[in-house]
N, C-alpha and C positions, 0 to 999 in steps of 0.2 A: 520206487516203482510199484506199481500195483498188477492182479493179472485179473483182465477183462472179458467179455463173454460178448461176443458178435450176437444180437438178437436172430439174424437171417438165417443163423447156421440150425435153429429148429421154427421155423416160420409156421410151423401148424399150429403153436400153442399160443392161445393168448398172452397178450404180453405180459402182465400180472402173473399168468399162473407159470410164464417162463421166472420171471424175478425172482419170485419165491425158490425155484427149481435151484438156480445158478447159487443164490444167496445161500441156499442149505447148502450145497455142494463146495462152497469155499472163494466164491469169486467175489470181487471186491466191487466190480463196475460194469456196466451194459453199456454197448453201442448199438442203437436203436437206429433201423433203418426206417426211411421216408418215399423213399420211392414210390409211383403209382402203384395198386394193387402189391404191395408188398405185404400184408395182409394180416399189419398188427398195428398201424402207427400211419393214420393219413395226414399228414402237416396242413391240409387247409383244416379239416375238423379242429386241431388241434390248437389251431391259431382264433375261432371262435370260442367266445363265452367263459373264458377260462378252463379250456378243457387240458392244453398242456399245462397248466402249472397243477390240476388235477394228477395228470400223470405224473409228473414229478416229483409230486409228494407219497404218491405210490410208490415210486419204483426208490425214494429216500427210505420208507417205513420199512424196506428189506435193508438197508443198511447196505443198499447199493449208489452208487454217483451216475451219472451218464456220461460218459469218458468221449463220445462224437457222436454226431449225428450222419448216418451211410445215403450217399443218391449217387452209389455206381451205377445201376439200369441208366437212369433219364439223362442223367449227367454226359454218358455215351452221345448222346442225338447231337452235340451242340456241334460236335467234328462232325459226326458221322461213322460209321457211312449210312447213307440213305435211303440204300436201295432194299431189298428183300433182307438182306443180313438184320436189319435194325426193327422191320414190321411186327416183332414179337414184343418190342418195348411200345412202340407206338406206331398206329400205320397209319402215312398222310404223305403230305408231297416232301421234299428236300425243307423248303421254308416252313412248312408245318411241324414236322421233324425238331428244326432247331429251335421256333420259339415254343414248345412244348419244353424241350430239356432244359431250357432256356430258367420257362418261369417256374420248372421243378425244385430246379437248384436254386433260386433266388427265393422260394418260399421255405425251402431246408435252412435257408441262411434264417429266414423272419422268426421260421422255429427255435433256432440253436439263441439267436437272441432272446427270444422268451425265456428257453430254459436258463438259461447263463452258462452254455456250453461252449466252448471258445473254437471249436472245429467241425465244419461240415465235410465228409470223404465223399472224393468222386473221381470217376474220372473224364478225359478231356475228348476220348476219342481222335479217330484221323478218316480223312473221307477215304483214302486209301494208303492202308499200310505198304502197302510194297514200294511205296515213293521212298522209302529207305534205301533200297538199291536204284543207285545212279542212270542204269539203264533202263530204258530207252532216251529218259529228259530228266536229267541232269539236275536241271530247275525244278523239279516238281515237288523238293522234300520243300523248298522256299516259300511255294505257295501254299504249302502247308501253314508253316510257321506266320504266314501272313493272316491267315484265317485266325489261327489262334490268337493274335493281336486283335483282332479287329472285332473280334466276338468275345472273348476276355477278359480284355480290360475293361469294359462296363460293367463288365461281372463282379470283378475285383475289386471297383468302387463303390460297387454294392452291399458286400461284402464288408468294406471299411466303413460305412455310414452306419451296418448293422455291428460293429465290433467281431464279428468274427473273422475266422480265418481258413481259405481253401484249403484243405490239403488233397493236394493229384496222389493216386495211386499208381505208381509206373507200372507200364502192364504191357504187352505187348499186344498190337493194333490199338496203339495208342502214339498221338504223338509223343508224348514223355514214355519213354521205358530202359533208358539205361541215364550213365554217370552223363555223360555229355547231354543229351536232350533234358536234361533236366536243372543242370546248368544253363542252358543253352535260353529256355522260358521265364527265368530268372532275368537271365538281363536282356530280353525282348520284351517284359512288361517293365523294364527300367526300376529293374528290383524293388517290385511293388512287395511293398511288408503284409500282404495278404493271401502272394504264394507259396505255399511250400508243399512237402509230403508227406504221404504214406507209407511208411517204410513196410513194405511186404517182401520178408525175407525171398520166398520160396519164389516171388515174380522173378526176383533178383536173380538168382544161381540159375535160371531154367534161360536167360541166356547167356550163360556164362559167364556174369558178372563175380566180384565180389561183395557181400555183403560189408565187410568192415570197410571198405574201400567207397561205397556209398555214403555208408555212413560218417565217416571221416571227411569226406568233400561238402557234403550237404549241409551236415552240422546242424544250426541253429531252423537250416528250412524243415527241419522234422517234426512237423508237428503230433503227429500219432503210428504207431506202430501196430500190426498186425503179428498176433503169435501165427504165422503159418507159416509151414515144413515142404521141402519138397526134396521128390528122391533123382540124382541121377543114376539111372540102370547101365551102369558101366557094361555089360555086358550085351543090350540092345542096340551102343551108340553108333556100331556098325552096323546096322540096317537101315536108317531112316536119320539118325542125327540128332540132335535135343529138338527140333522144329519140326519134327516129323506130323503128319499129320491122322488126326485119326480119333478114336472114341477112346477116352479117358482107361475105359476097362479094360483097352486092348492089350494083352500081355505081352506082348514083341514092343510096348512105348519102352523108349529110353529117358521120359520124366515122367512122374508121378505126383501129383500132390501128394503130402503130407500131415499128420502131426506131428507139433515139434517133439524133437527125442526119436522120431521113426525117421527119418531123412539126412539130405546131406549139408544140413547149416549147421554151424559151431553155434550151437545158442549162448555158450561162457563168452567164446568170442565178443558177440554177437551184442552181448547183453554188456561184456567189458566198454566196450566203442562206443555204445547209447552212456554209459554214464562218465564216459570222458566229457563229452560232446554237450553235457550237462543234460540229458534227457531223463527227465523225472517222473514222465505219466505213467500210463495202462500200455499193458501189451495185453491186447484183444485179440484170441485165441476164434478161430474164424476155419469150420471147417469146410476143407474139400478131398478129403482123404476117401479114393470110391473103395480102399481095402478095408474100411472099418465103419462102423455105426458113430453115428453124433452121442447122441444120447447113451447109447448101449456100451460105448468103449470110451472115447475121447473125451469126454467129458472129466474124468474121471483121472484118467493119465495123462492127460495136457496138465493138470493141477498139479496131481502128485511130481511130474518131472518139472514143471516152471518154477513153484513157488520155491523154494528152495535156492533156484541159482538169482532170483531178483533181489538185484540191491536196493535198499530200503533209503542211506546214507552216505553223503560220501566221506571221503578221507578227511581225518579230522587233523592227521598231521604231527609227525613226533616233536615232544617236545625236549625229552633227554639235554644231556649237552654235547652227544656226536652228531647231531642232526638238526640243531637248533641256529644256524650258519644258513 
């Protein structure tokens, strides 16, 4: 295992002069986001004149990898929703909407093949989340799950013609965001070998899930991991819930993003279950903590507490002769 460095988490810096940053400070690998306007890495430039394998021998000469390539923003449009909520990634009609995220992500895919990066992250979006609960129509999470077939799976044979592989980030106002919906798109694309996840611990706990309990189910659909933390405020959960709603800063929230080591995920656990499950990449350290600075704190002590509990190897297996049987 190696510990990674989400490029988005300081988007002001050029990419280069982030590489060099991360590389002195002790990280092994970048995940370099593509999103529109994301505002270090545009995948059509990228895809002209040999300018990604430019990059790439840049961001090699710091003695870093490119561990995935991120289109959470665009990737969002292909569900949805449509309406006002999405006008800040793109503004256009519903069908405008989808085939923008559409040909966002399938040009992330043309990048991650150029680079020889085996995972583009994104996520799937839902036109509406609340079709989770049963009331009023019953059928409505179905028609969900219909959408994501039908918009999808071209996706994910796009995806296999380019050699890479999706990984969804479960997230909530997403159709994937716990243990069952993500089993559940598994075998509604007839267990296409091109879906899997994003394991983001802190998505996970904040509703109530378990992380090893994810992890243990999913197994081999994990394609990449997220180092990120998140806090339940045991003592807020009677006022609002973990689903409360509201600005991140508010001190009465009962979750909090995190860095890992500040919140409520078992990272030994956490990191024991990834190497059962044979998970051998990057955990890309990805911040959303509004208690601390990126650059000014976590940078710094995401390293210091991760590198340590990552296992490098696995069990090589006693050979004595009480344990040779």
């Amino acid at each position: 295992m190696k510990l990674g460095f989400c490029a988005q988490n300081i988007s002001d810096k050029p990419l280069e002069e982030l590489a060099k940053l991360i590389a002195d400070k002790g990280y092994e690998a970048i995940e370099i986001a593509t999103y529109d306007g994301n505002g270090q890495c545009d995948s059509g430039e990228m895809l002209k004149n040999g300018k990604g394998i430019e990059m790439r021998k840049m961001i090699q000469s710091h003695g870093l990898s490119i561990s995935a390539i991120s289109n959470h923003a665009d990737s969002l449009l292909i569900l949805g929703p449509h309406g006002v909520d999405t006008d800040g990634i793109y503004k256009g009609t519903k069908e405008e909407k989808i085939k923008f995220g559409t040909d966002s992500l399938l040009a992330s895919a043309q990048l991650a093949n150029l680079l020889e990066v085996d995972v583009v992250i994104g996520f799937t979006g839902v036109e509406n989340f609340g079709r989770y609960f049963p009331f009023p129509y019953p059928k409505g999470w179905e028609a969900c799950e219909q959408q994501f077939v039908e918009r999808f799976v071209p996706i994910l044979d796009k995806f296999k013609e380019y050699g890479v592989k999706f990984a969804v980030e479960p997230h909530p106002n997403n159709l994937i965001y716990d243990i069952h919906t993500a089993l559940r798109c598994v075998e509604l694309v007839d267990n296409h070998p091109c879906l899997g996840y994003n394991l983001d611990p802190a998505n996970i706990i904040y509703l109530g899930l378990y992380v090893e309990s994810f992890i243990n189910a999913l197994g081999d659909r994990i394609f990449a991991v997220h180092a990120k933390d998140g806090e339940i405020v045991q003592h807020n959960i009677g006022y609002g819930g973990i689903l409360m709603q509201g600005e991140w800063r508010r001190l009465d929230r009962a979750f909090r993003f995190r860095i890992p080591g500040w919140g409520s995920v078992d990272w030994k656990k956490t990191i024991t279950e990834l190497a059962m499950v044979g998970y051998t990449g990057v955990l890309s350290y990805e911040h959303e903590d509004v208690t601390m600075s990126c650059a000014g704190d976590g940078i710094d002590k995401v390293r210091d507490f991760l590198k340590p509990l990552l296992i490098h190897k696995p069990y090589e297996g006693r050979k004595d002769k009480l344990f040779a049987h």
